[in-house]
VMD Tcl script that draws the C-alpha trace (Angstrom):
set ca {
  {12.70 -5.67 -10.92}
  {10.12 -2.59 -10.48}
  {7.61 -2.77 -7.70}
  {4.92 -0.84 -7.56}
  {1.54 0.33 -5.56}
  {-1.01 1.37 -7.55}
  {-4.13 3.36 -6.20}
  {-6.85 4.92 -9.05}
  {-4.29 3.70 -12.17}
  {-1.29 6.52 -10.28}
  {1.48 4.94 -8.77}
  {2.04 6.02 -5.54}
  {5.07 4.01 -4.00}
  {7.53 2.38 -6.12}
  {11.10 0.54 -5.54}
  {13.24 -1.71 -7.05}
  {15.04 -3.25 -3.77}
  {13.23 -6.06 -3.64}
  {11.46 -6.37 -0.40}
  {10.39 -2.55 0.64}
  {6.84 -2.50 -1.64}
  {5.89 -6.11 -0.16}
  {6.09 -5.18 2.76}
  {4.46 -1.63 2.69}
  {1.39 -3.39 1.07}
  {0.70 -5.57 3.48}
  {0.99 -2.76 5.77}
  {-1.62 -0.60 3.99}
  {-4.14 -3.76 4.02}
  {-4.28 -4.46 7.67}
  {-1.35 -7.62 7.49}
  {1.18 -6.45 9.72}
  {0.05 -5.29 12.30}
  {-2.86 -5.31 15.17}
  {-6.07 -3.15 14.66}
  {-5.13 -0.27 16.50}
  {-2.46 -0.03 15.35}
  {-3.51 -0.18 11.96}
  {-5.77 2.45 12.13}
  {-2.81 4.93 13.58}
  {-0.85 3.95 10.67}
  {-3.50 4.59 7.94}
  {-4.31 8.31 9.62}
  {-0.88 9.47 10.58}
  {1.38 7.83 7.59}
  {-0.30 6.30 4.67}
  {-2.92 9.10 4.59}
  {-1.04 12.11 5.50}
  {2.65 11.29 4.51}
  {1.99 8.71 1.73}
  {-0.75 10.13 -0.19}
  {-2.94 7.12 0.11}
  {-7.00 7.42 0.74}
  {-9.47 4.52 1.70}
  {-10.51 2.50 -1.65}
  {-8.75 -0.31 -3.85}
  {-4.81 -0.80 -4.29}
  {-2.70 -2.70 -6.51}
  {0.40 -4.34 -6.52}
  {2.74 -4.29 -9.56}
  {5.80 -6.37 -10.34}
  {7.49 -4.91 -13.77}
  {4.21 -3.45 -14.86}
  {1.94 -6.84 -14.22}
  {-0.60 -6.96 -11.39}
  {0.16 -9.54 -8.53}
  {-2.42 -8.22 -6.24}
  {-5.01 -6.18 -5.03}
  {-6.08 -4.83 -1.88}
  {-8.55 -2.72 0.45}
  {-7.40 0.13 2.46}
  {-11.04 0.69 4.65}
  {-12.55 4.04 5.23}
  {-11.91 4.85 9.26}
}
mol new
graphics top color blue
foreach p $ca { graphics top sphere $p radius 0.5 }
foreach p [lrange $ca 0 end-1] q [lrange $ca 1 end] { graphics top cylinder $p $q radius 0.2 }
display resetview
């Protein structure tokens, strides 16, 4: 099974362990973890290591949407 997130129709992230692109979406919506914290992990890793900018994401399983998301502008 393929995961993927999705951001502009490019896909950014993608596995096929099983439990790694769950997780790292929930992440990049604000799920996981408390607002400051949040906010350090946007800047620091899913802007500047990931690729990732504010606006609407998308998570794929084997090439069908199962959800979409917000990353906010900071």
């Amino acid at each position: 099974m393929t995961e993927e997130i999705r951001q502009k129709g490019k896909t950014i992230l993608s596995s096929d362990d099983g439990c790694s692109i769950p997780v790292i979406f929930n992440n990049l919506i604000g799920r996981n973890m408390k607002q400051d914290e949040y906010k350090i992990y946007l800047r620091c890793v899913a802007f500047k290591n990931m690729g990732f900018s504010a606006g609407t994401i998308d998570y794929y399983q084997n090439g069908s949407l199962l959800k979409s998301g917000v990353i906010p502008c900071l």
